[in-house]
MIGU-303127 format. One record per atom (N, C-alpha, C): x, y, z. Coordinates in steps of 0.02 Angstrom, whole numbers, padded with zeros to 5 digits, always signed. Example, Ala and Ser with C-alpha at 12.3 -4.5 7.8 and 13.67 -1.06 7.14 Angstrom:
<recs>
+00660-00284+00390 +00615-00225+00390 +00660-00165+00390 +00642-00112+00354 +00684-00053+00357 +00645+00002+00394 
</recs>
This chain:
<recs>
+00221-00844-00060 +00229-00793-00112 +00290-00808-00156 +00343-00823-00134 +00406-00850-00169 +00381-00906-00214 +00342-00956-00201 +00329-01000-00241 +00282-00974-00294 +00240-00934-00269 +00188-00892-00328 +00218-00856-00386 +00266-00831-00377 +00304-00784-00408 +00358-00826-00464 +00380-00886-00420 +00409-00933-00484 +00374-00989-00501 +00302-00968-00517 +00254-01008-00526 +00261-01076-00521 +00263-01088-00441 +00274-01152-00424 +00213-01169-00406 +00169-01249-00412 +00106-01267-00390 +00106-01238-00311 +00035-01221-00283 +00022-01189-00221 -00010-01249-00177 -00017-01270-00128 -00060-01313-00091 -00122-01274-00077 -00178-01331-00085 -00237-01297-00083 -00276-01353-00083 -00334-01318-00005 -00389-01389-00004 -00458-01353-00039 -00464-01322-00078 -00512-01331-00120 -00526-01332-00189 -00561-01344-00223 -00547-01368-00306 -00595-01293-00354 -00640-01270-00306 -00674-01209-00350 -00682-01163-00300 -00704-01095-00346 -00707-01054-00301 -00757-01049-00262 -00746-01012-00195 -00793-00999-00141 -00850-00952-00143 -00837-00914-00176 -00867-00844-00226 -00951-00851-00238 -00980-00812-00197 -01048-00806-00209 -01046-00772-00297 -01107-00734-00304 -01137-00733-00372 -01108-00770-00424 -01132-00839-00409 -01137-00890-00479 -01058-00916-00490 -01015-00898-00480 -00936-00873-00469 -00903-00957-00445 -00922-01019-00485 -00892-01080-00444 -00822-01105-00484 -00802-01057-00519 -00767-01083-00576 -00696-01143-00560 -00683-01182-00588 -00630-01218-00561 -00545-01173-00542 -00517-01191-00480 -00452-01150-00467 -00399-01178-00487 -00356-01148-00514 -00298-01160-00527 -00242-01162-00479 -00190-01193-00506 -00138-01222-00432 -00079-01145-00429 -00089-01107-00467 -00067-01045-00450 -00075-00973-00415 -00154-01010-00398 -00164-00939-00363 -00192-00880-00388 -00184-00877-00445 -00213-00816-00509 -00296-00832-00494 -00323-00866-00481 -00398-00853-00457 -00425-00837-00410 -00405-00835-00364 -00409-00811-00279 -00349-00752-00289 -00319-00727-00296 -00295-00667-00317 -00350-00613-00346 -00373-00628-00382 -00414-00564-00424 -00484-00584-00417 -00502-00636-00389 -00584-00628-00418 -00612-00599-00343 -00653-00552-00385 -00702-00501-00333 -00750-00531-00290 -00774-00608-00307 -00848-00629-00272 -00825-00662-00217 -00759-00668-00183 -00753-00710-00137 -00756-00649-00070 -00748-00613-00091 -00740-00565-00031 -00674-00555+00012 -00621-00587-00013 -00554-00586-00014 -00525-00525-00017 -00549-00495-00082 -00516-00440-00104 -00507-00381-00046 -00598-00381-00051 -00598-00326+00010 -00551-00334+00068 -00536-00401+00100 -00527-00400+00156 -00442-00392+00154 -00406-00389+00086 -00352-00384+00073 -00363-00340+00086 -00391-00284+00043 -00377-00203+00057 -00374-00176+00127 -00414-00207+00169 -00429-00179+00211 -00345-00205+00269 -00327-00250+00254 -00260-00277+00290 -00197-00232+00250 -00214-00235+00210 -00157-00168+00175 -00165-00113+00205 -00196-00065+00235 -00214-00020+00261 -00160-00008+00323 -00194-00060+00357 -00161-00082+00421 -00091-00076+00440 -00056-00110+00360 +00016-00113+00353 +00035-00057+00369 +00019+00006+00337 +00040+00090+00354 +00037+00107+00426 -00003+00069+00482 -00015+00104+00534 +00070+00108+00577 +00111+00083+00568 +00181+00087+00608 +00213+00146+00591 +00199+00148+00524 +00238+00213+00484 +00183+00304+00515 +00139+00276+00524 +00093+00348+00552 +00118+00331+00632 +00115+00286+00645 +00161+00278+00742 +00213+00298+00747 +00245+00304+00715 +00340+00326+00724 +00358+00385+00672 +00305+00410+00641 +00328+00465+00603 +00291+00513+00643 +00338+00577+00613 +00289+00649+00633 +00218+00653+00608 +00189+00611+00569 +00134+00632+00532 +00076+00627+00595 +00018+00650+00574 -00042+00638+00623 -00095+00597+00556 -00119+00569+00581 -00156+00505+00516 -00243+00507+00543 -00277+00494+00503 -00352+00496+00529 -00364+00457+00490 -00388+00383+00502 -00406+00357+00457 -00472+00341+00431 -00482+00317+00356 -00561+00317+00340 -00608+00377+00354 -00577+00440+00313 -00622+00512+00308 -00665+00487+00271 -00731+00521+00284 -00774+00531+00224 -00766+00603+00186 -00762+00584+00114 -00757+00628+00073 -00799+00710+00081 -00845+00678+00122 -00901+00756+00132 -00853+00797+00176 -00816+00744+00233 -00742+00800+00272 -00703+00822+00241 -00687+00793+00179 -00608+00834+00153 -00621+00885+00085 -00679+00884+00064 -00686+00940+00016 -00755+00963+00029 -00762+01037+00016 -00819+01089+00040 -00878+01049-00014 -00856+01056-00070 -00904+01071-00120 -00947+00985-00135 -00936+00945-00083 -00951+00872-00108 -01045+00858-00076 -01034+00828-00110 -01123+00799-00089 -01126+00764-00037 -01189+00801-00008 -01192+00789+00069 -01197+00719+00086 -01247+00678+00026 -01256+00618+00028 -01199+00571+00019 -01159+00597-00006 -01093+00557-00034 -01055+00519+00008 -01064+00448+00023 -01051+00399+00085 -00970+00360+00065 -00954+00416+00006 -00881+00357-00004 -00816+00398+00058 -00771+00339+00064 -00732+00362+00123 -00654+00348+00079 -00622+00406+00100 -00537+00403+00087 -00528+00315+00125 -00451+00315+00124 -00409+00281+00165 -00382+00286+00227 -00335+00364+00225 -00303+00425+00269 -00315+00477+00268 -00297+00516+00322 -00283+00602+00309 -00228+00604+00342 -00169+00634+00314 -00124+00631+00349 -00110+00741+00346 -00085+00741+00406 -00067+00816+00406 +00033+00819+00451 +00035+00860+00419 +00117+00872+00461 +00165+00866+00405 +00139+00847+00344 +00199+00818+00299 +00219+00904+00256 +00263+00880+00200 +00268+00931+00169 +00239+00946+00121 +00216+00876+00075 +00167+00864+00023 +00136+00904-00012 +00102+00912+00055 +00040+00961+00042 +00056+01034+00050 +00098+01051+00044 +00118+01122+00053 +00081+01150+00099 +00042+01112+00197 +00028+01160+00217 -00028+01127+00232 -00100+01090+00175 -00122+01056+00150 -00128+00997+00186 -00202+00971+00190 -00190+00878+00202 -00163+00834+00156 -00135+00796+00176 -00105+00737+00099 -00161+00685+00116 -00230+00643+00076 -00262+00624+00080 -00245+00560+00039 -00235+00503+00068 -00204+00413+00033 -00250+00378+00008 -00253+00353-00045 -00293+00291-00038 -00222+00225-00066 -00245+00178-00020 -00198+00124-00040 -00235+00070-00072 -00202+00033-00109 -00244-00010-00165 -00179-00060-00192 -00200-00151-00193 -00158-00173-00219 -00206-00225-00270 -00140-00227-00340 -00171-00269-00377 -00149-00329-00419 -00154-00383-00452 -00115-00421-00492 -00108-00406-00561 -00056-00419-00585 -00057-00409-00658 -00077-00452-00679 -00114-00500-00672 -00161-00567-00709 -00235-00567-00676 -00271-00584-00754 -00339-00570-00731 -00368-00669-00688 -00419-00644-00676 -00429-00735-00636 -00432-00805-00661 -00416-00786-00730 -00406-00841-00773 -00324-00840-00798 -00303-00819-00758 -00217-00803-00775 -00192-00758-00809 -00209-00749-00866 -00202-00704-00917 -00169-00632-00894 -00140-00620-00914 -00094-00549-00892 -00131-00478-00923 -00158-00437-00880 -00203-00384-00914 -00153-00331-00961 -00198-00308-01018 -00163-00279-01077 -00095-00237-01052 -00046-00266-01081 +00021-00240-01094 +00072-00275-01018 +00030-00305-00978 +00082-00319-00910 +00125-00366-00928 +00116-00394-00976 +00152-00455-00993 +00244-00429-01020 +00232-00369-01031 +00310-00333-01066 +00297-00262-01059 +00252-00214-01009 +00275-00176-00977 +00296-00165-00907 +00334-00139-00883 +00342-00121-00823 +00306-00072-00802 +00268-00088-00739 +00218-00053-00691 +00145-00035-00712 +00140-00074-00775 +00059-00061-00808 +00019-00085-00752 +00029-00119-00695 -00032-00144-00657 -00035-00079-00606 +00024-00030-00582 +00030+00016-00541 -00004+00080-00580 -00008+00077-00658 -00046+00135-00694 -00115+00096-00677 -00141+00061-00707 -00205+00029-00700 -00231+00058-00647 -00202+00028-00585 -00239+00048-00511 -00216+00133-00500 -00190+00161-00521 -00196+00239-00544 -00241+00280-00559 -00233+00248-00623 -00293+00288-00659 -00396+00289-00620 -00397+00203-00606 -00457+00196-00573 -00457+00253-00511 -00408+00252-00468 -00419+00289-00433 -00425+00383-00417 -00374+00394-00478 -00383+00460-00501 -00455+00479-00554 -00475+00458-00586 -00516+00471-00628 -00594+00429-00633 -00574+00376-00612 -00663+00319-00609 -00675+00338-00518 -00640+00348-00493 -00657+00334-00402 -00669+00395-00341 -00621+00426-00371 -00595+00494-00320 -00570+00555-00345 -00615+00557-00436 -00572+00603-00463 -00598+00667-00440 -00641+00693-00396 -00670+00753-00364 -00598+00773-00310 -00557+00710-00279 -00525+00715-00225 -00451+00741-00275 -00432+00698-00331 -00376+00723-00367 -00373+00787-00399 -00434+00809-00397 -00426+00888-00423 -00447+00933-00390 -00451+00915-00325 -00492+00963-00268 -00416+01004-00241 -00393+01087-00207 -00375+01128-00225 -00354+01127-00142 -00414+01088-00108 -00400+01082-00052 -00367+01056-00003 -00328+00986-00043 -00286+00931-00031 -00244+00920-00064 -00185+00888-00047 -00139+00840-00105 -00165+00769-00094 -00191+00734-00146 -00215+00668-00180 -00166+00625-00180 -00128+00565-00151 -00099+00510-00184 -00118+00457-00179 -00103+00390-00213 -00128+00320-00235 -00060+00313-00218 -00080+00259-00154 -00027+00216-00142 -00033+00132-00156 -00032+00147-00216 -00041+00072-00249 +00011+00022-00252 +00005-00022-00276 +00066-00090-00246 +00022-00138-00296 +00094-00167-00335 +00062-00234-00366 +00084-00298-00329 +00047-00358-00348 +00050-00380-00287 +00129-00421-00339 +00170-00423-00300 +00239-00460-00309 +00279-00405-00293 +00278-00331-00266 +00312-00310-00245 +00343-00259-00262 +00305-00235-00337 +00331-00166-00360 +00273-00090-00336 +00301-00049-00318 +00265+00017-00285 +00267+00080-00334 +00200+00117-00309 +00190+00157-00365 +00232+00222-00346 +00228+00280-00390 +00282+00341-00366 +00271+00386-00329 +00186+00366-00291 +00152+00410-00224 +00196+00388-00180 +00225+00321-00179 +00226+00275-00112 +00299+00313-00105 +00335+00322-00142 +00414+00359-00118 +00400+00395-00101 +00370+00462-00132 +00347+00515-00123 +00351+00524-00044 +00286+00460-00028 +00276+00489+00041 +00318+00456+00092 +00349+00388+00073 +00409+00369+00129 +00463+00413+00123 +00486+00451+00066 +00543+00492+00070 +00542+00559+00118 +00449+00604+00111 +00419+00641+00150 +00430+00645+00245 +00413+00577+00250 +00385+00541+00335 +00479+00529+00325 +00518+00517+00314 +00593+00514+00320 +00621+00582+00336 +00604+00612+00313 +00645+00696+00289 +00605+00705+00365 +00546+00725+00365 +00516+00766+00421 +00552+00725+00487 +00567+00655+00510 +00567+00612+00559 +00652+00633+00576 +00684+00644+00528 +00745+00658+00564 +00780+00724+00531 +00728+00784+00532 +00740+00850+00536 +00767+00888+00610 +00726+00866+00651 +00738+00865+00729 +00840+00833+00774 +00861+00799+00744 +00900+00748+00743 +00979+00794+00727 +01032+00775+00770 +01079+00826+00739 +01110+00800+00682 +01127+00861+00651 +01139+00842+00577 +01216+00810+00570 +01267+00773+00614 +01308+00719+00618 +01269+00676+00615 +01218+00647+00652 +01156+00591+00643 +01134+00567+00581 +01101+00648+00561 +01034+00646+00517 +01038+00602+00462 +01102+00588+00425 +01099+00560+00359 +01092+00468+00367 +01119+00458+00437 +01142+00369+00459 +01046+00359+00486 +01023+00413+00519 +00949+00406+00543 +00922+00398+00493 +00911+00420+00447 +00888+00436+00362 +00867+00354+00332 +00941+00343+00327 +00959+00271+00306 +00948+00212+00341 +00923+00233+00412 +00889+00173+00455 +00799+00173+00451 +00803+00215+00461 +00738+00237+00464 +00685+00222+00374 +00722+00248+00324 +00715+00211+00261 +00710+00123+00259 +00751+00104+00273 +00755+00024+00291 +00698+00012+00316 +00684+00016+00398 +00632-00010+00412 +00587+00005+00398 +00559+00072+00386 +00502+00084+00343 +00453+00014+00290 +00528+00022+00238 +00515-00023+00183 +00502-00087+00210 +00544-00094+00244 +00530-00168+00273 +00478-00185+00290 +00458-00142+00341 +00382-00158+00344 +00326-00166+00311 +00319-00101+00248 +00284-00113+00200 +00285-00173+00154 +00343-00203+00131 +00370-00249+00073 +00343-00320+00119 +00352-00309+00177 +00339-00377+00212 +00269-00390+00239 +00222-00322+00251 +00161-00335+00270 +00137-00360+00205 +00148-00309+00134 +00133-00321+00072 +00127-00392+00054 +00163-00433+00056 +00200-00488+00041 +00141-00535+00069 +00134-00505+00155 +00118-00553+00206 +00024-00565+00171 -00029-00493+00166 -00077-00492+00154 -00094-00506+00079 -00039-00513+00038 -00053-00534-00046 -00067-00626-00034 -00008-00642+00012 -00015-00727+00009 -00075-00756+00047 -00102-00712+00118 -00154-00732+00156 -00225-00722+00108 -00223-00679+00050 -00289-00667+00023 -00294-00742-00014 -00246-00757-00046 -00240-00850-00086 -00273-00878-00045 -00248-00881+00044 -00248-00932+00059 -00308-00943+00092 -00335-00884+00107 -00404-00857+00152 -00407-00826+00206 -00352-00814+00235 -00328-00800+00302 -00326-00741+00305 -00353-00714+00376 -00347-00642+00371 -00277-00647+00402 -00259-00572+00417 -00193-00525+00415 -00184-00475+00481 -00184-00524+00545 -00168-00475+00582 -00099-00429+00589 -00094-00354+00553 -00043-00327+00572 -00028-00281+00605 -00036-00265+00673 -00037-00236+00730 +00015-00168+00719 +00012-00117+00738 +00053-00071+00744 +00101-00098+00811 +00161-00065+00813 +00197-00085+00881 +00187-00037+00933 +00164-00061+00995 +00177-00018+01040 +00215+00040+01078 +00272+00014+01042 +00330+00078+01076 +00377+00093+01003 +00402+00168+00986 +00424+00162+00961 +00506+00143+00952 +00523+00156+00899 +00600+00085+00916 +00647+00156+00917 +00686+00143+00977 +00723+00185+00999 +00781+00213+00951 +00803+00289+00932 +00848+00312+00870 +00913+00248+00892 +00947+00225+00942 +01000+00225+00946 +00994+00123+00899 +00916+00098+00888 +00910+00045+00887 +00907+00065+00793 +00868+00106+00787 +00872+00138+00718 +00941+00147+00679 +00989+00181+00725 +01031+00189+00675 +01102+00121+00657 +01071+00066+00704 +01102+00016+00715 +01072-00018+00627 +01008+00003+00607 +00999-00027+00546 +01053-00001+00476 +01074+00062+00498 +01098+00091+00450 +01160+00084+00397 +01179+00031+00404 +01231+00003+00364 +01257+00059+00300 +01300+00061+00287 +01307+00120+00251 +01306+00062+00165 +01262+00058+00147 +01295+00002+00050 +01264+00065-00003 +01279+00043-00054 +01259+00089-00115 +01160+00061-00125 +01153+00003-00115 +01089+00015-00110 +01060+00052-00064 +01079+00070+00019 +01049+00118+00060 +01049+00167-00003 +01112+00189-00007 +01133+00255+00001 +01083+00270-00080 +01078+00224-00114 +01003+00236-00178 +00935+00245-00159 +00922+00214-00126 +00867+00223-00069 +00845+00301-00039 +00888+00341+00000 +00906+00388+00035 +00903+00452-00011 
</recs>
């Protein structure tokens, strides 16, 4: 990914794509074609390893997580036939005032598969995090973004590493609730550990399942078995002005 990012040539043993429907087009040594094109079946299997990345953060937070609802579970008024499925359901947070907070996560490139940078990414900041927004509020799940019954967020991610303003939202959420419990001499150094690894995990599974989709490889990322003990947590907590921006 470091080399992708300063568009350095990528190693690669094949010359076109793998991509069923008609889809053989020649690849480039950057990666921008196995990044975005839909026929290899890549994509999906990205999404589906992104997913995964969140499961540590539903293990060690207060939240309770259900993953892959179908939409006919989370709102009354939906069609019975209606076979599309959320991401999460998460309950316990504050979000939702009460409410399920219902996720979908989604990552994307700001270049289409011929390289080309889709309209305005080239000199805006976060147009690829509106893009995968909007699809998902309004072309995908817009019954779920205006449903009365849930709070809706898109936890979208472009792929190089910038996050959309669901994704604080809800690491700042799963932070606050995780060391409410915690005495408040603690609470602020727990805060600031617990923030850290969070991110860490996300930025690094992120990282890990953007470069395996290039390369073909799936993405095993396992939740951990035990959670990591406060006294190991607050050992992360370094007190710098970036924590303390973070926090």
């Amino acid at each position: 990914m470091l080399r992708r990012r300063s568009r350095l040539p990528l190693a690669g043993g094949i010359r076109r794509c793998p991509g069923f429907r008609h889809c053989q087009s020649m690849l480039d040594v950057f990666g921008d074609h196995l990044a975005s094109c839909p026929s290899t079946g890549r994509l999906k299997r990205r999404g589906t390893a992104f997913e995964r990345v969140y499961r540590p953060l539903w293990h060690e937070s207060t939240a309770r997580a259900r993953e892959q609802p179908f939409v006919t579970e989370l709102i009354r008024d939906a069609d019975p036939t209606d076979s599309r499925q959320s991401d999460v359901e998460l309950r316990g947070l504050s979000l939702g005032r009460g409410l399920p907070v219902v996720g979908d996560m989604c990552m994307g490139s700001a270049l289409h598969a011929d390289g080309s940078p889709h309209p305005g990414a080239a000199n805006i900041n976060g147009t690829t995090i509106r893009r995968l927004t909007y699809n998902k509020l309004v072309t995908e799940y817009s019954d779920l973004a205006s449903s009365a019954e849930l709070e809706y967020l898109v936890l979208a991610c472009e792929e190089g590493g910038r996050w959309g303003p669901d994704q604080f939202r809800l690491v700042r959420d799963l932070v606050r609730l995780k060391v409410a419990p915690i005495h408040p001499l603690l609470r602020r150094s727990a805060a600031l550990g617990y923030t850290r690894r969070w991110w860490h995990i996300l930025s690094l599974g992120a990282q890990t399942v953007a470069a395996d989709c290039i390369l073909g490889h799936d993405s095993p990322i396992p939740a951990p078995e035990t959670v990591m003990p406060l006294a190991t947590v607050l050992s992360l907590a370094e007190i710098t002005p970036e924590s303390s921006r973070l926090a």
